[in-house]
C-alpha positions as CSV (number, residue, x, y, z in Angstrom):
1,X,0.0,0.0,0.0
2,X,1.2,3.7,-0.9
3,X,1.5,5.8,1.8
4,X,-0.1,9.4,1.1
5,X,1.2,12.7,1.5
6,X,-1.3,14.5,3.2
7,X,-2.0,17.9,4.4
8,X,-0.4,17.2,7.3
9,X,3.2,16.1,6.0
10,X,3.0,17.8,2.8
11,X,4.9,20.9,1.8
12,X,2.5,23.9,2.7
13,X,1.9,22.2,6.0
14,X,5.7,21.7,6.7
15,X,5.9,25.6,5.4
16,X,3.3,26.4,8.0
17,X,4.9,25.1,10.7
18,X,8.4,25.8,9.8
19,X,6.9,29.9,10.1
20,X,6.6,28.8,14.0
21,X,10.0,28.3,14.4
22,X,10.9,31.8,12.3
23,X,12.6,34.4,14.6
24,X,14.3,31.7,17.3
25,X,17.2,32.7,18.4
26,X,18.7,29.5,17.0
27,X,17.2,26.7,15.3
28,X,16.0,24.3,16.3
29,X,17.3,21.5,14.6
30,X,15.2,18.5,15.9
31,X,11.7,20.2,15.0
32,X,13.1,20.8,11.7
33,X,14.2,17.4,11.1
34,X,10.6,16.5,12.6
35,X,9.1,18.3,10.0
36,X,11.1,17.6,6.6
37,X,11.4,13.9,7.3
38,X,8.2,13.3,5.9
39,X,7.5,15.7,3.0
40,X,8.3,13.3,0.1
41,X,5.9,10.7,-0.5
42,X,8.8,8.6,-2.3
43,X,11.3,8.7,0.6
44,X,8.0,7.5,3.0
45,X,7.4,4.5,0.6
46,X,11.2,4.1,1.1
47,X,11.2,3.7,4.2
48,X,14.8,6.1,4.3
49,X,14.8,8.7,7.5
50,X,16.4,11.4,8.5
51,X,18.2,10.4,11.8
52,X,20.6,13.5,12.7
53,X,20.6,17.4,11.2
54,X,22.6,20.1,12.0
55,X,23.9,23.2,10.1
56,X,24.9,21.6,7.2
57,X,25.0,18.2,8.3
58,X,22.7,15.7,8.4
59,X,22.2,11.6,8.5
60,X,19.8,9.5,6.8
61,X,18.8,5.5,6.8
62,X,18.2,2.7,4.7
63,X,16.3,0.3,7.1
64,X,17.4,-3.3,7.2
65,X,14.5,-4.5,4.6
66,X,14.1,-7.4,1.9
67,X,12.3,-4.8,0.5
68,X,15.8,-2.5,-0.3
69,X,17.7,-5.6,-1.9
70,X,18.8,-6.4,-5.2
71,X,18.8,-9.8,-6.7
72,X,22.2,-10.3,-5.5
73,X,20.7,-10.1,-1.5
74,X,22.7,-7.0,-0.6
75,X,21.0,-3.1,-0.9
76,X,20.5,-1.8,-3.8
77,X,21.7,0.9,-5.5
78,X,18.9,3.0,-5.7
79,X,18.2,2.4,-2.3
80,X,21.7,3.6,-1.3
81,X,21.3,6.6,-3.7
82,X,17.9,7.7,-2.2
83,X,19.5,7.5,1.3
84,X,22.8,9.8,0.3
85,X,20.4,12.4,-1.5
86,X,18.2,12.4,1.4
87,X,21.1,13.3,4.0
88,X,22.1,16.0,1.7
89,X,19.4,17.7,0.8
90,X,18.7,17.5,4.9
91,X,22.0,18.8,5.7
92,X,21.4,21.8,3.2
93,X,17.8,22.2,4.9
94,X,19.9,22.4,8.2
95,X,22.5,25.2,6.8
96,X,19.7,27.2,5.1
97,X,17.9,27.1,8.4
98,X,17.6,31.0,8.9
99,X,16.2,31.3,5.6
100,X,14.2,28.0,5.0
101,X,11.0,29.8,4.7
102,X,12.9,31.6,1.4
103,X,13.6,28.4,-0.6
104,X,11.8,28.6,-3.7
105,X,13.6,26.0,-5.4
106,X,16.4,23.2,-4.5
107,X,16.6,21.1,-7.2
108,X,19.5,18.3,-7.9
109,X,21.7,19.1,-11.5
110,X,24.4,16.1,-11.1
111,X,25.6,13.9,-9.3
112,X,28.3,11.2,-9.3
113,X,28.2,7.8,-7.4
114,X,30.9,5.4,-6.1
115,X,30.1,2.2,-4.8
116,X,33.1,0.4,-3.2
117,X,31.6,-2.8,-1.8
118,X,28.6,-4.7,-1.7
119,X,26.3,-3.1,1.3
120,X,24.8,-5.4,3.7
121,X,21.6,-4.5,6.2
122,X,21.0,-0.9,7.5
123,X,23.0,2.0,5.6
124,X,23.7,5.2,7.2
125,X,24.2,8.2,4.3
126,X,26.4,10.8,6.4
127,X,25.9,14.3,4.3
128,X,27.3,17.3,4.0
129,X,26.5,20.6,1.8
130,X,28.9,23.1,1.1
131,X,29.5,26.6,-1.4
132,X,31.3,29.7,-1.3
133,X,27.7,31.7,-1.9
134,X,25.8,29.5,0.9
135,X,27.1,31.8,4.2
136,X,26.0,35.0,2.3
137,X,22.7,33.7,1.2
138,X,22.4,32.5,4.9
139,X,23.2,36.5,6.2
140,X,21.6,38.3,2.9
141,X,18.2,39.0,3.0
142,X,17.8,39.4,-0.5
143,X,16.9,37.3,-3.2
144,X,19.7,34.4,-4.3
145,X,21.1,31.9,-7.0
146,X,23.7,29.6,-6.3
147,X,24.9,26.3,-7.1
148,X,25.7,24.1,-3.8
149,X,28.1,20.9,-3.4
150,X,26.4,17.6,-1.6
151,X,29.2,15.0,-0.6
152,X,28.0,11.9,1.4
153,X,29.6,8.9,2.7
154,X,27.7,5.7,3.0
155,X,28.4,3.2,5.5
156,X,27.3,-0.2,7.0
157,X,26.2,-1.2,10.9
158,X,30.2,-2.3,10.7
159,X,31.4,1.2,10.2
160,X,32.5,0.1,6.4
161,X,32.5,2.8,3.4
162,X,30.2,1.4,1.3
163,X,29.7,4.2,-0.8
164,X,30.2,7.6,-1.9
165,X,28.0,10.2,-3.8
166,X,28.3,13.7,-4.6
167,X,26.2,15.9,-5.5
168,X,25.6,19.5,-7.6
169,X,22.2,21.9,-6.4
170,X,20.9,24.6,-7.9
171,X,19.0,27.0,-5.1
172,X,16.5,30.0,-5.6
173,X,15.6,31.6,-2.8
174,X,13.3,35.0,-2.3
175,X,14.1,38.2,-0.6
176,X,13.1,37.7,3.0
């Protein structure tokens, strides 16, 4: 059965709420991983979740599922892709924090995978954003266009790289 994206996990609801957290002193990272965790109906059918954000940072899982494997029995590589883009695009919705309400577009250009060994039970995507326009977008209030870097690093319950994936953004955002 599909799980559906309803008002209440969907992106004008998310918006809404995210507006409650406008104006903190700092954010608050946990309600904002709350919030985005669910907004794509895909990533819910996935099963992938965000586990850890910061600014900039953020972690996402594959859970341990027949459901995620290949033909070969290990996860596939779709699976371990949505998982890596996940943790980025969470880690840029961490760094973007003081202007999330701005984001008018954050859309994936590229991207470039490496997959070093065969993956085996729950995978944790460890991502990271990064651009020399990101900290001025962060402190401008006016309107923006910049390209942003993803890099994540995918490992196994045993600590191993099992992967690694990065990643090329375009962002719009409006004049606050």
């Amino acid at each position: 059965m599909i799980a559906k994206n309803g008002p209440s996990t969907g992106i004008t609801a998310a918006q809404a709420h995210l507006a409650t957290l406008a104006g903190a002193a700092a954010p608050d990272y946990e309600q904002i991983r709350r919030t985005i965790d669910t907004i794509v109906p895909f990533v819910n059918l996935a099963g992938v979740r965000i586990t850890e954000l910061g600014a900039g940072t953020a972690a996402a899982e594959v859970p341990a599922s027949g459901q995620m494997l290949n033909h070969l029995g290990t996860v596939h590589a779709g699976a371990q892709f949505l998982a890596a883009e996940v943790a980025c695009a969470a880690a840029f919705s961490g760094a973007i924090a003081p202007r999330i309400l701005h984001v008018r577009t954050f859309v994936l250009r590229d991207t470039r995978a490496t997959f070093l060994r065969a993956a085996n039970g729950r995978i944790r995507a460890y991502g990271t954003v990064s651009g020399p326009e990101l900290d001025a977008a962060v402190a401008s209030r006016s309107e923006a266009q910049f390209d942003l870097t993803g890099k994540a690093l995918l490992r196994d319950d045993k600590g191993n790289l099992v992967a690694t994936m990065d990643f090329n953004y375009l962002c719009l955002l409006a004049a606050a």
